[in-house]
N, C-alpha and C positions, 0 to 999 in steps of 0.2 A: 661662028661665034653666037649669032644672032638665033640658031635653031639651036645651041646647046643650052642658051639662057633661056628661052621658052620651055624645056623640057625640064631644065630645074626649078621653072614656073609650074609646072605643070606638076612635078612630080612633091611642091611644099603644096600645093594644093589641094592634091590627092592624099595625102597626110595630114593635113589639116584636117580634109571634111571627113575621113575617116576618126581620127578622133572627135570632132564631135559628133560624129552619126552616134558611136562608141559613149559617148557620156551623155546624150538624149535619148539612149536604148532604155532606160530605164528611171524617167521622170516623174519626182516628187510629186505627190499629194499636193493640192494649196493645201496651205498650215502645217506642210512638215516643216521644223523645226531645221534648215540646211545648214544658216551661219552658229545655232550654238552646236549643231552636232561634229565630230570629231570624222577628219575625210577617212582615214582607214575602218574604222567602224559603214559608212556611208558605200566605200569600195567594197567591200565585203558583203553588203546587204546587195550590190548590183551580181555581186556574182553566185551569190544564192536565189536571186531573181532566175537567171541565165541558167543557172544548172537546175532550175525545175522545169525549165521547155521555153522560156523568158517571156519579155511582155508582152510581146504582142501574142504568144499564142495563150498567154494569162487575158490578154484583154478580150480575145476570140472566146474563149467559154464561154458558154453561159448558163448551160444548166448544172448544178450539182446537189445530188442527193446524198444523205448519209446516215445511219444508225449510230445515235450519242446517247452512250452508254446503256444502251437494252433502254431508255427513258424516254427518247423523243426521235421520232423520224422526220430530219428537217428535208425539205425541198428548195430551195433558192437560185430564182433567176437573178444574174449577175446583172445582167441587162437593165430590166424595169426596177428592181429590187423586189416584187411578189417573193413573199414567203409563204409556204405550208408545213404548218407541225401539224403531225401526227401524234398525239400523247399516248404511248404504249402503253402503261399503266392504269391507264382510265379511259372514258370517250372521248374524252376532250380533241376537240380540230380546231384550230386558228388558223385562218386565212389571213395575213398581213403585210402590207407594203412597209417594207423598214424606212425608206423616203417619207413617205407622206403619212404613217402608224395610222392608216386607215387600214378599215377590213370588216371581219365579221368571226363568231365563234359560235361554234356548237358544243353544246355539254349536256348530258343526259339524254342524246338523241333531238334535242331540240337546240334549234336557236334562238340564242339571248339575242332580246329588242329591249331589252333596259338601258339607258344609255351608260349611266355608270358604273354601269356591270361589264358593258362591252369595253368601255375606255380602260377599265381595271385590267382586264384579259388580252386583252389587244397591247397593253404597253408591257405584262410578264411575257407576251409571247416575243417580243421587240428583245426584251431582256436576254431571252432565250437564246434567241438568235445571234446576240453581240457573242454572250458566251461561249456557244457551241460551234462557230461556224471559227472563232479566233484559237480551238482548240483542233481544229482541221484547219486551216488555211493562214494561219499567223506568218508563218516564212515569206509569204506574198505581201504581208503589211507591214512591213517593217522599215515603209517610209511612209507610210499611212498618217493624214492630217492632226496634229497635235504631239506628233512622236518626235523626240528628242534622242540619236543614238550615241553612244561613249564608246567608246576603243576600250577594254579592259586587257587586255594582254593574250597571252598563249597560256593552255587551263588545258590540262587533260581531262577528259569525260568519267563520271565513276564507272566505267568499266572499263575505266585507262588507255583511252583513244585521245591520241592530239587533236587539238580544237583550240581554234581563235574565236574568245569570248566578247560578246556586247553587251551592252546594255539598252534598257529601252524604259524609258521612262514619258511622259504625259503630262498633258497642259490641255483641262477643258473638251476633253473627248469622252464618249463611253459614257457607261452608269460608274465608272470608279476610276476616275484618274489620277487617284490616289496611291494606285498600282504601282510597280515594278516590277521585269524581267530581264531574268539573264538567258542569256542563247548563244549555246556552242556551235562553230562552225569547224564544219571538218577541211581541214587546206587541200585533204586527197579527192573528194566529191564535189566539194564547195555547199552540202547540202546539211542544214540543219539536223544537229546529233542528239540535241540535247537541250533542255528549258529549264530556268527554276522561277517558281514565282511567288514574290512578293508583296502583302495585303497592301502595305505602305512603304511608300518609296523610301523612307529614313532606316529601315527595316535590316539590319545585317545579316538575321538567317532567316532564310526562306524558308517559306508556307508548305512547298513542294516542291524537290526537282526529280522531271523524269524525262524517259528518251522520247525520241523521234526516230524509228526504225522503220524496217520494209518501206522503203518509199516503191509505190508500183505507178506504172503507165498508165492516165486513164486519160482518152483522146489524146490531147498533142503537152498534156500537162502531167508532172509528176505528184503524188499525195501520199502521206502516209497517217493511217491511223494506229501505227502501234507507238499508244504509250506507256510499255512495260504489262504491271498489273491493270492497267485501263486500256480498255480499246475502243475505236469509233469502227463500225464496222458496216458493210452493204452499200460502202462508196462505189459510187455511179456518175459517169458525166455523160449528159446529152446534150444532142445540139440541135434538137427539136422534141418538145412534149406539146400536147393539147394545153389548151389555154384553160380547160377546165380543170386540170390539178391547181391552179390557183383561186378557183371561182365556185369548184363546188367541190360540200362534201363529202362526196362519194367517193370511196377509196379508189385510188387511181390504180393501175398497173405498169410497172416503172420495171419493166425486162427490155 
């Protein structure tokens, strides 16, 4: 009697720590918003977590490169935070730590030593980077510090794919927390199908909605840049570059 009651000790125990291993696999941001957000919207974002490669092999990357929109070629260690834009359309380089909006810029072949010039440039590049990097890697923040999510219902995709829909609204984060987004999840992948966003959270039709398609394998993490008529394109993850693509601006070699 005495070894069947340890084994049913044993086996609530094994259940137990499995469900919390299970609901620690994929721990909020400080400042995500958990008591106002809605637990099925909250479930939903863990398992879109999970079916992109989950967190710990999200928290293992560290480098990713990417081509946003033929305009910027961002570099970003996950790690320190260093960023490197490349400006396609001009000379412009900004080296910049998103943490501490410390760095340096080069424009015209030379580097600016003005200081108000550099603070000016250093904080669009910051801008940049919130932008372009939440247009590549938003399904990974979606309990990200300040975010508030809603359960909105079952929504078919406009090219009429089942999807269970959220919402994602803000409190005091970003250059526009003014924002709102809506994000389709597909129940067959668990992988984000679909996004529409809007300028102001009071906003009933949105600014833009478009997909999330071709998600590909890049290291142990899944990414996709197709969004329809926009595409983020020459995504790359490494897990070791020279420290000088963040430090100097010499075009790197990123094969």
């Amino acid at each position: 009697m005495k070894t069947f009651s340890f084994f049913v000790l044993l086996l609530l125990s094994s259940l137990s720590f499995s469900a919390s291993a299970q609901k620690n696999a994929n721990p909020p941001a400080d400042g995500f918003n958990l008591s106002g957000s809605d637990a099925k919207a909250v479930a939903l974002a863990d398992d879109v977590m999970e079916a992109l490669g989950g967190r710990k092999n999200w928290d293992k990357t560290r480098f990713i490169t990417w081509n946003f929109f033929g305009n910027r070629r961002l570099t970003w260690d996950k790690w320190t935070g260093d960023v490197r834009i490349d400006y396609l359309k001009t000379d412009q380089i900004t080296l910049v730590n998103i943490n501490t909006k410390a760095g340096k810029v080069m424009k015209n072949g030379q580097e600016l030593t003005q200081p108000d010039s550099v603070a000016k440039y250093l904080s669009q590049g910051h801008s940049a980077w919130i932008n372009d990097a939440y247009w590549l890697v938003m399904p990974y923040k979606l309990k990200d510090s300040g975010v508030t999510l809603k359960y909105v219902g079952p929504e078919k995709t406009e090219d009429g794919a089942d999807a269970e829909k959220i919402q994602l609204t803000f409190e005091r984060v970003g250059d526009t927390p003014q924002n709102k987004y809506h994000v389709w999840i597909s129940p067959e992948s668990n992988l984000v199908t679909q996004w529409a966003y809007f300028a102001k959270a009071d906003s009933e039709k949105p600014n833009f909605v478009l997909p999330w398609k071709n998600y590909k394998q890049h290291g142990k993490i899944m990414l996709s840049g197709d969004r329809g008529q926009r595409q983020l394109t020459d995504i790359q993850v490494f897990s070791k570059l020279p420290s000088t693509v963040f430090t100097s601006f010499e075009k790197p070699s990123l094969n």
